[in-house]
N, C-alpha and C positions, 0 to 999 in steps of 0.2 A: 855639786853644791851641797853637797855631806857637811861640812860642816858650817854653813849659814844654818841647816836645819836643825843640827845640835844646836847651834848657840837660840834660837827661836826655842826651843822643847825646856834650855835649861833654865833661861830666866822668865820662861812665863808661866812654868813648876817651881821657881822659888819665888819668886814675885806674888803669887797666887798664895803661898804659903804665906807672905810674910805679913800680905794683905790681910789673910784670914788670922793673923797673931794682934795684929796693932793695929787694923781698923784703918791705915789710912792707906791711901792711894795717890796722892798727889805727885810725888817726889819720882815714882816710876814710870811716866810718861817725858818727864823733862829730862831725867836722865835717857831715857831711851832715844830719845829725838836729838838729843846730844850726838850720842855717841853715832847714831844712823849718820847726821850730818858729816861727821867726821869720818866713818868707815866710808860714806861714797865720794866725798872728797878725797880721799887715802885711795879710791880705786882708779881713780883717773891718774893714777903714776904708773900704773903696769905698765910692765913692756914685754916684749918677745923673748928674751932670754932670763928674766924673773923664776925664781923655782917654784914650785909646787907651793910647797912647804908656806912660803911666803905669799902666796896666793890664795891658799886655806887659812892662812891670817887674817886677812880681809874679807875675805866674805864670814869667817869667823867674826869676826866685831859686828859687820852687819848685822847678823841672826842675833845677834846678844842684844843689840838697839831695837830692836824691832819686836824680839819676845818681850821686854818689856814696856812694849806700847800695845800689841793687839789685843791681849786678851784684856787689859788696864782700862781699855778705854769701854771696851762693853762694861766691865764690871762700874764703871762711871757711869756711862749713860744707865744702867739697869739701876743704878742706886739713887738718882735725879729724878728723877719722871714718879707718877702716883702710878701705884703698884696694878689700876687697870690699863696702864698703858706697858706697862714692859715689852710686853710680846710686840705691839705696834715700835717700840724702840729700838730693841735689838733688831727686829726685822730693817728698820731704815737704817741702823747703824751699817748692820753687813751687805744692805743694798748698795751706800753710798762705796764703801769699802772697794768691794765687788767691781764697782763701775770705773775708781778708780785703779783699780789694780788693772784692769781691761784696756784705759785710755791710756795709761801712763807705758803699760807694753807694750801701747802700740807704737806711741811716739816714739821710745826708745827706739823699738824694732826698726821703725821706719830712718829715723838718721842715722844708725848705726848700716841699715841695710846700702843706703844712698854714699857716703861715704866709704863704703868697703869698694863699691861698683865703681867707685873714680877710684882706688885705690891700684885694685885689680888690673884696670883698663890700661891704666898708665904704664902699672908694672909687666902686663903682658907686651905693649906697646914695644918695648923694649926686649925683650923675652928672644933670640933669636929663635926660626921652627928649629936648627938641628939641636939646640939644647936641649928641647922638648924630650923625655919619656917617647919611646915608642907609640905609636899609634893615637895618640895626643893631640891637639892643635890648642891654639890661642884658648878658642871658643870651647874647649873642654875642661880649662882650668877650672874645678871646684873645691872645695875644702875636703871631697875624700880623696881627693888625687895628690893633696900636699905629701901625704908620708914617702908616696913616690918619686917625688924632686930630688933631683941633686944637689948640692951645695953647690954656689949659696943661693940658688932657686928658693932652697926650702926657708931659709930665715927671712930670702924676704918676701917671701908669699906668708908666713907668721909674721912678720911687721906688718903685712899691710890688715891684714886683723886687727892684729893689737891698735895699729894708728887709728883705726875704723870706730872701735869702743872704748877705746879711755877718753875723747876728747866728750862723747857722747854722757858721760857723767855728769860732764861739768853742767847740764841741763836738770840733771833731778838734784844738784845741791843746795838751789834756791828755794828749789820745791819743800827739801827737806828741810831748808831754815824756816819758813812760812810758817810750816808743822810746830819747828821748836819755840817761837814767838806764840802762837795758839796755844801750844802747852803751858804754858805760862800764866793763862788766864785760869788753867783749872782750878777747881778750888775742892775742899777736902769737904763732904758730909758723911755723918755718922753712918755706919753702913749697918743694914736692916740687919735683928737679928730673928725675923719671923719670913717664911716660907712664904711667895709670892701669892700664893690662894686665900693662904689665911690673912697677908695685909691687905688685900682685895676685900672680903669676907669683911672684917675689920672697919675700912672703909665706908664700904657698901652701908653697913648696919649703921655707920655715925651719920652718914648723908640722909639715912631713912627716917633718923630721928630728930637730925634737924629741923626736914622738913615737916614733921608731925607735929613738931616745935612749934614752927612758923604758925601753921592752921588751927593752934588752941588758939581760943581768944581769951583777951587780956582780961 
């Protein structure tokens, strides 16, 4: 996954940058969400005999869609909220994050894991024992035994993968539309140009004289 992580590091270093030139942020979330929708709809087309190259495409666009929404959206929520809530914001921003990245791994994991196990089952079904690798049976078939298959054992013990997680996609691209219609709603405020203590500090001090305000009498 090398490069989903490049493409995350590049545009959420040049995003970051472009934010801190022009003050706005809008435009980097909907494009990100775009493009996520479109890289994991584009990953439900793999297949077994697909190269490298072109699989590092895809999860390349991925990482590019997604560095420009993670760090966009704190620096959104950090710039909405009065500056003595920040900490309590970003705190609930990467809690909710967090919970999501957790549920949505699971789900994956879990259709992806159930559909490889009908996959497998079927294909061993079928599998004669003397084809089998030496010292092998049905029930020893797992993913570090593929390299050991013979043809065409091995392509289709790698189809029944690949058939296992591309259809498994087609689940988070809703997810990921959901995202890009939300993005949609964000909207652009002036982003602070004082240090969160001191617009605290700042604050603090107007609220103090307000109310000191209120208690003279008229």
């Amino acid at each position: 996954m090398l490069p989903m992580s490049a493409g995350v590091m590049f545009t959420s270093i040049v995003s970051g940058l472009l934010i801190t030139k022009t003050g706005k942020y809008r435009i980097y979330p909907i494009a990100g969400m775009a493009l996520t929708t479109l890289a994991i709809a584009w990953l439900t087309t793999i297949t077994g005999n697909m190269s490298m190259l072109l699989f590092g495409g895809m999860t390349l666009a991925l990482g590019l869609g997604m560095g420009l929404v993670i760090q966009t959206i704190v620096i959104a929520v950090q710039n909405t909220v009065d500056p003595s809530d920040i900490g309590t914001a970003t705190s609930t921003n990467n809690f909710l994050r967090e919970i999501g990245a957790a549920v949505g791994t699971s789900l994956f994991g879990t259709l992806f894991t159930s559909r490889l196990a009908e996959n497998l089952q079927r294909l061993e079904a079928h599998i004669p024992i003397d084809k089998m690798p030496a010292g092998v049976t049905h029930g020893d078939l797992t993913p570090d035994l593929v390299r050991s298959l013979p043809e065409p054992l091995h392509t289709e013990v790698v189809d029944a993968y690949v058939n296992a997680m591309a259809p498994a996609f087609w689940y988070l691209v809703p997810v990921a539309a959901i995202g890009f219609v939300a993005s949609l709603f964000l909207r652009n405020k002036a982003l602070s140009t004082k240090a969160g203590l001191v617009a605290r500090g700042e604050a603090q001090a107007a609220d103090a004289d307000e109310s000191s305000g209120r208690k003279d009498p008229e």
